[in-house]
SEMI-560347 format. One record per residue: residue in one letter; x, y, z of N, C-alpha, C in turn. Coordinates in steps of 0.05 Angstrom, whole numbers, padded with zeros to 5 digits. Example, Ala and Ser with C-alpha at 12.3 -4.5 7.8 and 13.67 -1.06 7.14 Angstrom:
residues 2
[rec A [00264 -00114 00156] [00246 -00090 00156] [00264 -00066 00156]];
[rec S [00257 -00045 00142] [00273 -00021 00143] [00258 00001 00157]];
This chain:
residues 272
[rec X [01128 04223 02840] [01101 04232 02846] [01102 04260 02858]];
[rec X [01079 04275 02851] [01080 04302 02864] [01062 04305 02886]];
[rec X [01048 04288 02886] [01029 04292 02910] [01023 04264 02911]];
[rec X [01021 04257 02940] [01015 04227 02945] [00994 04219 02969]];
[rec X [00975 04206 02965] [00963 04209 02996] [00964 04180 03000]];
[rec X [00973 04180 03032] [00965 04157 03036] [00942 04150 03060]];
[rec X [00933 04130 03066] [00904 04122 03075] [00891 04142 03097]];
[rec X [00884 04178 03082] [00882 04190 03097] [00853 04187 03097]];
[rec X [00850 04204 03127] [00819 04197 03138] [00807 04222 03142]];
[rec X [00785 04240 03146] [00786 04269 03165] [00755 04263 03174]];
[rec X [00757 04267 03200] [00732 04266 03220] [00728 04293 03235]];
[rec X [00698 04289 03240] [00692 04315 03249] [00666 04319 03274]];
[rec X [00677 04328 03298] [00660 04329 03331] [00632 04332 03311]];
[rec X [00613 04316 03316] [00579 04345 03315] [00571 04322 03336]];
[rec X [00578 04341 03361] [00574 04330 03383] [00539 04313 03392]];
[rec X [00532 04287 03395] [00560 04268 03414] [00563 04250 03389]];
[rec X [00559 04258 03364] [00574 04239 03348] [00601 04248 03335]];
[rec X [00615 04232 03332] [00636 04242 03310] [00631 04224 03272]];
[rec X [00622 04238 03254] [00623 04246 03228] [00652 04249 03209]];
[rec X [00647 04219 03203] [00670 04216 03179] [00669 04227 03161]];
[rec X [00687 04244 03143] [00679 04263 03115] [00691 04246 03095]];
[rec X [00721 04230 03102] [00735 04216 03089] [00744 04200 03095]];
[rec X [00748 04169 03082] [00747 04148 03101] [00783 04142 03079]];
[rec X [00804 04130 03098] [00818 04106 03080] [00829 04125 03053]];
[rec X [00832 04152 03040] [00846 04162 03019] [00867 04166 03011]];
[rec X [00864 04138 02985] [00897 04139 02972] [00904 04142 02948]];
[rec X [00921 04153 02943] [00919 04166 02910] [00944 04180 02902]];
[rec X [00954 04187 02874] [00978 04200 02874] [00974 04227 02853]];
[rec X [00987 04245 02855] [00983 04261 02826] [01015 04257 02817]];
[rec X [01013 04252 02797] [01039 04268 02776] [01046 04294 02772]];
[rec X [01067 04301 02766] [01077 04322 02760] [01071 04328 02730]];
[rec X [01057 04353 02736] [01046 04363 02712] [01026 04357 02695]];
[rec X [00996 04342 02710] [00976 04329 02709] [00957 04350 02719]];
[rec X [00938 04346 02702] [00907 04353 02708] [00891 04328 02721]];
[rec X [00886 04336 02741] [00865 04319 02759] [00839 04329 02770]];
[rec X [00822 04317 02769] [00795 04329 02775] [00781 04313 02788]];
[rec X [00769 04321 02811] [00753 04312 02832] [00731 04309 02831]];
[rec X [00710 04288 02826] [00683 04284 02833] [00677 04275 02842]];
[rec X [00645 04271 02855] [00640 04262 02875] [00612 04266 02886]];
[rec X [00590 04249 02895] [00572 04270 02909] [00568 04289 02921]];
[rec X [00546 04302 02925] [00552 04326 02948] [00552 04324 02971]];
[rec X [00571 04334 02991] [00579 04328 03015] [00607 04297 03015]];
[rec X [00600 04297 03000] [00633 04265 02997] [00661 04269 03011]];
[rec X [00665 04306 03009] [00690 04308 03030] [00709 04324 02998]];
[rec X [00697 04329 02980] [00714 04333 02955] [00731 04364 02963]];
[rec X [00709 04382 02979] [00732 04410 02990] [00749 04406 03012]];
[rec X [00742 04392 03020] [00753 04378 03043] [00782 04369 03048]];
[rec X [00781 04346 03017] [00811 04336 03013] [00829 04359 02997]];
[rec X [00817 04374 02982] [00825 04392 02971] [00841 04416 02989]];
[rec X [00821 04425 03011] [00840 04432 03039] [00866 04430 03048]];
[rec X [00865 04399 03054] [00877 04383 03067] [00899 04383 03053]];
[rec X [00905 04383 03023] [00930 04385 03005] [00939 04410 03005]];
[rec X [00922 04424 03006] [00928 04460 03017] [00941 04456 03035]];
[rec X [00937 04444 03055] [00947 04445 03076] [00941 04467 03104]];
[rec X [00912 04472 03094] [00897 04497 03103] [00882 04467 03122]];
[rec X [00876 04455 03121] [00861 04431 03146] [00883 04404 03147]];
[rec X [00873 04385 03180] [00900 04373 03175] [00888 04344 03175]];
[rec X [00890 04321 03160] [00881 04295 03170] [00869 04292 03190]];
[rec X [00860 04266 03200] [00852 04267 03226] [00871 04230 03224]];
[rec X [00885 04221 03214] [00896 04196 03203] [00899 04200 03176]];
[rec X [00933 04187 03171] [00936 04180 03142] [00961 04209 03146]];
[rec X [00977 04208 03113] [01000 04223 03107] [00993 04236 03076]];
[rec X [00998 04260 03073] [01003 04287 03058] [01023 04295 03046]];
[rec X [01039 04275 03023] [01061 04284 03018] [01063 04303 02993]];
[rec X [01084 04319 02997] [01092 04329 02970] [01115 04331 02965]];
[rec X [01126 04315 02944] [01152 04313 02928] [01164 04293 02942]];
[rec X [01153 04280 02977] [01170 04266 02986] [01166 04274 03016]];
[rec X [01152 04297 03018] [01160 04313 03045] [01138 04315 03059]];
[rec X [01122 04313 03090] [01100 04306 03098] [01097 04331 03103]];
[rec X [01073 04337 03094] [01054 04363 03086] [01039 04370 03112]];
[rec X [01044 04392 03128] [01034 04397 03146] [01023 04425 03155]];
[rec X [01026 04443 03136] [01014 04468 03134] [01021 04473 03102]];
[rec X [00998 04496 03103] [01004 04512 03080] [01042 04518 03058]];
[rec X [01041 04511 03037] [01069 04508 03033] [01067 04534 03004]];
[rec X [01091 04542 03003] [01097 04570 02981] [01094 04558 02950]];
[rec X [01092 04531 02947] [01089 04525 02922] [01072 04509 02918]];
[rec X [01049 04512 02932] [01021 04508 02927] [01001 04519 02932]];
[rec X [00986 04530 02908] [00969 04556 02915] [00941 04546 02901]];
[rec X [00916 04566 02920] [00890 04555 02911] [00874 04573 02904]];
[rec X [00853 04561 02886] [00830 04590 02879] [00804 04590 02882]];
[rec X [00790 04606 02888] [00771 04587 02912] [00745 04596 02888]];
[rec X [00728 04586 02910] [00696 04587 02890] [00690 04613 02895]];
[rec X [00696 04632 02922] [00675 04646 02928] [00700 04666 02922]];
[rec X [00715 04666 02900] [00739 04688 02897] [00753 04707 02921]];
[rec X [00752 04709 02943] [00758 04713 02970] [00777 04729 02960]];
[rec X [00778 04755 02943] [00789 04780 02944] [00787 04793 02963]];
[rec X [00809 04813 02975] [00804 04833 02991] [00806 04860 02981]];
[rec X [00771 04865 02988] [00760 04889 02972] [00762 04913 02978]];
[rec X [00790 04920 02994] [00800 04947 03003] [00824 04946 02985]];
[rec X [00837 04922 02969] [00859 04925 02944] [00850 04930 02917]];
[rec X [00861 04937 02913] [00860 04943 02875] [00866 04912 02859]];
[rec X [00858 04909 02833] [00855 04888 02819] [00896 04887 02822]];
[rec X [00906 04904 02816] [00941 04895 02818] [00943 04888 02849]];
[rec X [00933 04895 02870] [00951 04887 02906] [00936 04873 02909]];
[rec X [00914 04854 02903] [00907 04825 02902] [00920 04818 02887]];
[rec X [00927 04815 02863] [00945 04793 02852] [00976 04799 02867]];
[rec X [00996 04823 02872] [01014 04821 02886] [01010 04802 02912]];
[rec X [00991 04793 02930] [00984 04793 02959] [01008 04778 02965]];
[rec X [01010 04755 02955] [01025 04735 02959] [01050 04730 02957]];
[rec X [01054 04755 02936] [01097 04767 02925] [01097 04773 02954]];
[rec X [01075 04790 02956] [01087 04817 02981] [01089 04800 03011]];
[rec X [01067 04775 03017] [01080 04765 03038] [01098 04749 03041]];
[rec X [01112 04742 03017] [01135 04719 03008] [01167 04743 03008]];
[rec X [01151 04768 03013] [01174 04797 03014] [01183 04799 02979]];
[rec X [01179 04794 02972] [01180 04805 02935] [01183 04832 02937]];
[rec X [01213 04846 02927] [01209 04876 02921] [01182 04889 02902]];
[rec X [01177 04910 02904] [01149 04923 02893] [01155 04919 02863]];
[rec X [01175 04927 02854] [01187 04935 02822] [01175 04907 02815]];
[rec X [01192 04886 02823] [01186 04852 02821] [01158 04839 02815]];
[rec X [01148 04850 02839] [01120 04840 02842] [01101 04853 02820]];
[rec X [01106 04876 02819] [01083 04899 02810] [01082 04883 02770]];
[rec X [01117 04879 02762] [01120 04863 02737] [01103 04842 02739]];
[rec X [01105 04823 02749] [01099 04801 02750] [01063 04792 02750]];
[rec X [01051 04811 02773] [01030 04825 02769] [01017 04828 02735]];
[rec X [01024 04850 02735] [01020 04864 02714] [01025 04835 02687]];
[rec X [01042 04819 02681] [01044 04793 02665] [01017 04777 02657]];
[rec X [01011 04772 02688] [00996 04754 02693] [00962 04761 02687]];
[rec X [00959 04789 02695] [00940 04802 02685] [00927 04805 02652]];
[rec X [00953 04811 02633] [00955 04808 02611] [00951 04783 02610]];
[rec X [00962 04757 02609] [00959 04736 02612] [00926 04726 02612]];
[rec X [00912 04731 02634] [00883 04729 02643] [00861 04753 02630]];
[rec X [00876 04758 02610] [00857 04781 02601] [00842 04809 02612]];
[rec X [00864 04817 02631] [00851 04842 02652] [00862 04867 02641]];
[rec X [00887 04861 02621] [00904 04890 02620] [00885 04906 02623]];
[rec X [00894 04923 02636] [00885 04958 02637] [00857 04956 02659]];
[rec X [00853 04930 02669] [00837 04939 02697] [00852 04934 02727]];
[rec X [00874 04934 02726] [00893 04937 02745] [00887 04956 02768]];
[rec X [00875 04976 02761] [00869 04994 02785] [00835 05001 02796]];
[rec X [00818 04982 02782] [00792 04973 02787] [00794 04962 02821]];
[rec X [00765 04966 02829] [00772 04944 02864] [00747 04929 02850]];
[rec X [00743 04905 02870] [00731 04878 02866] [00698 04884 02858]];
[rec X [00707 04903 02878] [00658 04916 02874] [00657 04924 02845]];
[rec X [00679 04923 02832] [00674 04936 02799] [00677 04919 02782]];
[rec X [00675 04895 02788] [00689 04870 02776] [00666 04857 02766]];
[rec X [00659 04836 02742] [00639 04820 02740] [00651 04792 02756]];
[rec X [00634 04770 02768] [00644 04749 02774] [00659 04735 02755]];
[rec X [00673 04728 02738] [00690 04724 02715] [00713 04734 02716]];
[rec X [00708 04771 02715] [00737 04781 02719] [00749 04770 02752]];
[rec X [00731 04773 02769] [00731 04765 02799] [00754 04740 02801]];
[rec X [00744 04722 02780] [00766 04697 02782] [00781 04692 02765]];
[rec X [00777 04708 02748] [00811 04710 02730] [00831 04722 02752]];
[rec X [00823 04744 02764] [00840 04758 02786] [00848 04738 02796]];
[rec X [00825 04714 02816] [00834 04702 02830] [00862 04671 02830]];
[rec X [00853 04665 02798] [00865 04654 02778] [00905 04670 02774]];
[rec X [00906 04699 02768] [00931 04711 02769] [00947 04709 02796]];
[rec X [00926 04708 02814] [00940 04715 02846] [00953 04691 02845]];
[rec X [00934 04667 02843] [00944 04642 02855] [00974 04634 02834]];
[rec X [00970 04640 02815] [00997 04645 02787] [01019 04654 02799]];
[rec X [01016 04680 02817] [01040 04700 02811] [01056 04683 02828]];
[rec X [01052 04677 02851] [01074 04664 02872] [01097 04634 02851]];
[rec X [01091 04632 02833] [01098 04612 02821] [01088 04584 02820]];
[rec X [01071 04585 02827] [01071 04555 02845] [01077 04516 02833]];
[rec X [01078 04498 02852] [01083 04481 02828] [01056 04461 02828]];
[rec X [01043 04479 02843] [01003 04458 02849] [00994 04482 02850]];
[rec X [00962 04486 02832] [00944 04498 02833] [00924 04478 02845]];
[rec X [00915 04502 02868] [00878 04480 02868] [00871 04494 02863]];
[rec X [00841 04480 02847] [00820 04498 02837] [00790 04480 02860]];
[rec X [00777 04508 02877] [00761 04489 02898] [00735 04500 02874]];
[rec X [00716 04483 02857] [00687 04495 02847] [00700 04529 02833]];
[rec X [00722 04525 02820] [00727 04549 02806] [00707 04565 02789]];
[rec X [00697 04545 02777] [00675 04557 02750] [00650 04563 02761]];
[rec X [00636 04547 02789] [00614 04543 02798] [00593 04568 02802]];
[rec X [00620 04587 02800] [00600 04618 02819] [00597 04635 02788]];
[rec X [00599 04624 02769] [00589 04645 02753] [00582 04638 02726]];
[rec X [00571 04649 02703] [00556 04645 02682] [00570 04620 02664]];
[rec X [00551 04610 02647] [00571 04577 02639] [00580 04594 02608]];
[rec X [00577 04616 02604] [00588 04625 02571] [00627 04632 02589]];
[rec X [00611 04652 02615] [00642 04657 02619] [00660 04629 02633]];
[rec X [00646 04611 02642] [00654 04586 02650] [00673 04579 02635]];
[rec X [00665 04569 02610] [00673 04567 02582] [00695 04578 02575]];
[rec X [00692 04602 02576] [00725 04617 02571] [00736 04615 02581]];
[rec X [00731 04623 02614] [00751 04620 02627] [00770 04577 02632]];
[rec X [00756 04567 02630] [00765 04539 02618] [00776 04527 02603]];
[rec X [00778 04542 02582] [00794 04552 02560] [00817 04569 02555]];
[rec X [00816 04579 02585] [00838 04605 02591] [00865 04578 02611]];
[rec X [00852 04568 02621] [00855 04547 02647] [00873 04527 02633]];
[rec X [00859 04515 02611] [00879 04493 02590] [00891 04499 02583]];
[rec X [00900 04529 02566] [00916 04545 02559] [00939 04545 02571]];
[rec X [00935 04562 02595] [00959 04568 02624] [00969 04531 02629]];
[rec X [00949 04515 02628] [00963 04486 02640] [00981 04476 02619]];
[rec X [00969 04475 02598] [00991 04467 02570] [01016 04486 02568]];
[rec X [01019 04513 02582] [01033 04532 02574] [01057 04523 02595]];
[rec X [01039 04527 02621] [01069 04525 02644] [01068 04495 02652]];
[rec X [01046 04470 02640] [01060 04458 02661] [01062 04449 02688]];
[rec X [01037 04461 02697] [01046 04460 02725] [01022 04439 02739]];
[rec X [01028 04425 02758] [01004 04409 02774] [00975 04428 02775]];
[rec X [00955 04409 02766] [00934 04417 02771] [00909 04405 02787]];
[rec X [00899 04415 02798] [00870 04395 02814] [00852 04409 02812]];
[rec X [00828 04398 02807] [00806 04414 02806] [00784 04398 02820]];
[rec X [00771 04413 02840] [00744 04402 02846] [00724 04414 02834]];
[rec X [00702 04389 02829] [00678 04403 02805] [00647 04380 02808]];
[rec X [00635 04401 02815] [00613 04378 02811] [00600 04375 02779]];
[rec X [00613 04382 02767] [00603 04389 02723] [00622 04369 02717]];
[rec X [00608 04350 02710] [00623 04320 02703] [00632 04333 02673]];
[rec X [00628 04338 02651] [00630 04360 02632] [00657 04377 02634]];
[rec X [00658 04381 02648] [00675 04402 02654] [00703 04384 02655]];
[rec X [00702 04360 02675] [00717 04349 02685] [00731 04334 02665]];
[rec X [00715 04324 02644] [00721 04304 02624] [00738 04322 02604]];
[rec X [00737 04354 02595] [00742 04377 02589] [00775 04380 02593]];
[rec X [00774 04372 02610] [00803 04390 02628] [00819 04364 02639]];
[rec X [00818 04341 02642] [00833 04318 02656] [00838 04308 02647]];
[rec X [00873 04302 02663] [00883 04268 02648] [00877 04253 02665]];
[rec X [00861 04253 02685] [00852 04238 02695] [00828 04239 02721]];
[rec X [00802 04224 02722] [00781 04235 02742] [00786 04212 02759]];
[rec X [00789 04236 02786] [00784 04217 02803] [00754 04214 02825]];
[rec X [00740 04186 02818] [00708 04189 02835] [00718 04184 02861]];
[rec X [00703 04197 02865] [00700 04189 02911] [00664 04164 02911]];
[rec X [00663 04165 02931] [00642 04160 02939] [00625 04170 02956]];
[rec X [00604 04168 02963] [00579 04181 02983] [00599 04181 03008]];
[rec X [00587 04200 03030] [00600 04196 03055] [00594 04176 03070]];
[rec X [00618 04176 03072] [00649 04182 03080] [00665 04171 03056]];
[rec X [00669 04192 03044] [00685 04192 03017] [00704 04177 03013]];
[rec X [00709 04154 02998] [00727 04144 02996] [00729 04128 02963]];
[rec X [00755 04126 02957] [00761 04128 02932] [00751 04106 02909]];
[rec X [00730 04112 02896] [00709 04094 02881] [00722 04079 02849]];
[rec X [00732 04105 02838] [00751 04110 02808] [00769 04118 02801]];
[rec X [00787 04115 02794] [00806 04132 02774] [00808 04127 02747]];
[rec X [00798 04151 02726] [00793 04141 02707] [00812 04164 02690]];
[rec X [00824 04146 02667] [00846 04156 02656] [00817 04172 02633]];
[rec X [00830 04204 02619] [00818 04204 02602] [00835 04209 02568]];
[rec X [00840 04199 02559] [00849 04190 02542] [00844 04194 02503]];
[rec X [00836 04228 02512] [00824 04238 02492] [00835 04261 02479]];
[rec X [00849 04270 02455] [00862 04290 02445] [00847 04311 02443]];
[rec X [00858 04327 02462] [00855 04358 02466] [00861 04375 02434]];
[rec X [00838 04398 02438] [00817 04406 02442] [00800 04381 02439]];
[rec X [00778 04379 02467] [00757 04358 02468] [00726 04367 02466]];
[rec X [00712 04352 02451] [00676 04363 02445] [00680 04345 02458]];
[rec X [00652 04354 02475] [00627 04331 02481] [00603 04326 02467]];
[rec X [00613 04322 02442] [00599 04312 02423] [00608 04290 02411]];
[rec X [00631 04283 02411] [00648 04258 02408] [00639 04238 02421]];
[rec X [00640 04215 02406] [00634 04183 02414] [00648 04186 02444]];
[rec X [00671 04182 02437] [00695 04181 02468] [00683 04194 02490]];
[rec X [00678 04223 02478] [00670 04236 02508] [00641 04227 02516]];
[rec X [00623 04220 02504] [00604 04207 02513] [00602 04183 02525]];
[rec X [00619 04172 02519] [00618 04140 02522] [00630 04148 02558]];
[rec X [00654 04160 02558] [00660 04172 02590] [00642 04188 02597]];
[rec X [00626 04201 02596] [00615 04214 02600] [00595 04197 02620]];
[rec X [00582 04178 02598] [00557 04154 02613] [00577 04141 02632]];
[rec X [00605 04124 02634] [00610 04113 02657] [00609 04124 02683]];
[rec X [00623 04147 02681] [00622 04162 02706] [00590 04166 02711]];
[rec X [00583 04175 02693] [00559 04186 02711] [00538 04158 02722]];
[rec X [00548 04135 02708] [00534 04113 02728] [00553 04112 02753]];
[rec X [00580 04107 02749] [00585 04104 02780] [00574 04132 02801]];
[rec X [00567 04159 02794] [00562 04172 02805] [00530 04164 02811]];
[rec X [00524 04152 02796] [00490 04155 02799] [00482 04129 02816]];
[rec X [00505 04108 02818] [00504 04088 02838] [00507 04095 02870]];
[rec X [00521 04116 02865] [00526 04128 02892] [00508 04137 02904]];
[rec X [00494 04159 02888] [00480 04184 02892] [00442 04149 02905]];
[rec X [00451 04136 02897] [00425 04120 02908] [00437 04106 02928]];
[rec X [00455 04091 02932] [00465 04081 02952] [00464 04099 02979]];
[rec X [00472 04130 02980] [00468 04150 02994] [00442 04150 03003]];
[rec X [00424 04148 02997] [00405 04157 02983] [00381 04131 03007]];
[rec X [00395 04102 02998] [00387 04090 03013] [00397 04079 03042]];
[rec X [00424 04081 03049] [00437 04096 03080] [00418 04110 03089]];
[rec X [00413 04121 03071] [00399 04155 03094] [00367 04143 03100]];
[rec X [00351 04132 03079] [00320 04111 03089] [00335 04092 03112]];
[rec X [00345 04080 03110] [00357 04056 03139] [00361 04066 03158]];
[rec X [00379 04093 03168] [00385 04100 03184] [00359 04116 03191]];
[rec X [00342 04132 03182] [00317 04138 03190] [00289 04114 03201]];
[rec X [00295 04096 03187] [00285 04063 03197] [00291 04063 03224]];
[rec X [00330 04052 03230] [00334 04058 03248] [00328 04071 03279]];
[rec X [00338 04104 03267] [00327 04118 03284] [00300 04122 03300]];
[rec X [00278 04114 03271] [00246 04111 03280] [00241 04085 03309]];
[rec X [00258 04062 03293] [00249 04043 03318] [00273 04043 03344]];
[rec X [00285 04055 03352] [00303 04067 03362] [00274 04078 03385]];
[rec X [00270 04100 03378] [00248 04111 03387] [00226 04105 03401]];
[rec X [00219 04089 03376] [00193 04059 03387] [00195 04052 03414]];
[rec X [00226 04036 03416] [00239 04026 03427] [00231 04036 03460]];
[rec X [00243 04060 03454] [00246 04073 03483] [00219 04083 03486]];
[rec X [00196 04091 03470] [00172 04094 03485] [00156 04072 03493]];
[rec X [00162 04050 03483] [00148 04021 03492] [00159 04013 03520]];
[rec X [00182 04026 03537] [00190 04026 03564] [00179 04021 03585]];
């Protein structure tokens, strides 16, 4: 297994309560698997995604990778975020180096490697562009090469596609399957585009409403290149989105009870 969680939990002060995001999460990835994360909104889906970063830490439960308990940020797992978090004083090449250069990668090294990966993501020849010149697309192909160049043996993807147009969505998703069939390498994706998910995975994994905890795992079992126009992808298509749509009311009715609650709560103490 390449990534393994066991019954991790993550809580959070909003003082004087404390707010479960993730309750009990256990799960494994394989080596060299597409995995994709869904979930309602707020379920804890960037959250756990973090937490395998190793950019946030449990609050209970274990983080392993390859065997080894995951406790910060590690060199062979790299992420790409939604809001492309370039730094817009670099050029389209010293954002994708960032990561040679703090790993100490000679320039010659890095600048190659760079420059590959660019070609690769379809940038050649805007290497010396900065971010303000960028469309949101190129923005995350960049961000897509950076997280590449360090080597890594896990990509996260936190809402990769989310921040920009669904034609360039599309391509770039297509760029994404490409690079995964090519190198190989662990993948995770968080996504609220069930579509997307069914697209790109060997396997979805559902959460549940908060405090997120693990609802599905559903193998998808469909020969790439996939339409969603196909029987198959439809037929997945409707399961998930009932267990999602079971959720999304279950949530839905928590939240009427606890306002019940709270109302006679209230009652309560003015009838004193």
């Amino acid at each position: 297994m390449h990534v393994e969680l066991s019954n991790v939990s993550k809580d959070y002060q909003d003082p004087p309560e404390v707010v479960t995001a993730l309750s009990n999460i256990s799960f494994h990835v394989n080596e060299g698997e597409f995995l994709c994360i869904v979930g309602p909104s707020g379920c804890g889906k960037s959250t756990l995604l973090r937490m395998i970063a190793g950019l946030d830490r449990p609050s209970s439960g274990e983080i392993r990778f390859k065997g080894d308990l995951l406790t910060a940020p590690h060199s062979k797992i790299s992420m790409v975020f939604q809001t492309f978090a370039l730094l817009p004083w670099r050029t389209v090449l010293r954002n994708v180096e960032f990561g040679l250069e703090v790993q100490g990668c000679p320039k010659e090294e890095r600048v190659e490697i760079s420059l590959q990966l660019l070609e690769m993501v379809g940038l050649k020849g805007s290497e010396n562009l900065y971010p303000r010149q960028l469309s949101g697309g190129m923005k995350q192909r960049v961000g897509i090469a950076r997280a590449l160049a360090i080597d890594p043996e896990i990509v996260l993807m936190d809402e990769a596609f989310s921040a920009i147009d669904e034609f360039t969505a599309e391509a770039l998703r297509t760029e994404v399957a490409e690079i995964h069939a090519e190198t190989q390498k662990t993948f995770l994706l968080v996504t609220h585009n069930l579509p997307e998910a069914i697209e790109l995975a060997d396997r979805i994994l559902v959460l549940s409403a908060r405090p997120g905890k693990v609802k599905s795992i559903v193998p998808i079992d469909i020969e790439r290149p996939r339409k969603p126009t196909t029987s198959e992808f439809v037929s997945i298509h409707r399961d998930i989105f009932a267990l999602l749509q079971a959720e999304l009311e279950n949530s839905i009715m928590r939240h009427r009870l606890s306002e019940l609650k709270e109302l006679q709560r209230l009652k309560d103490i003015e009838a004193r």
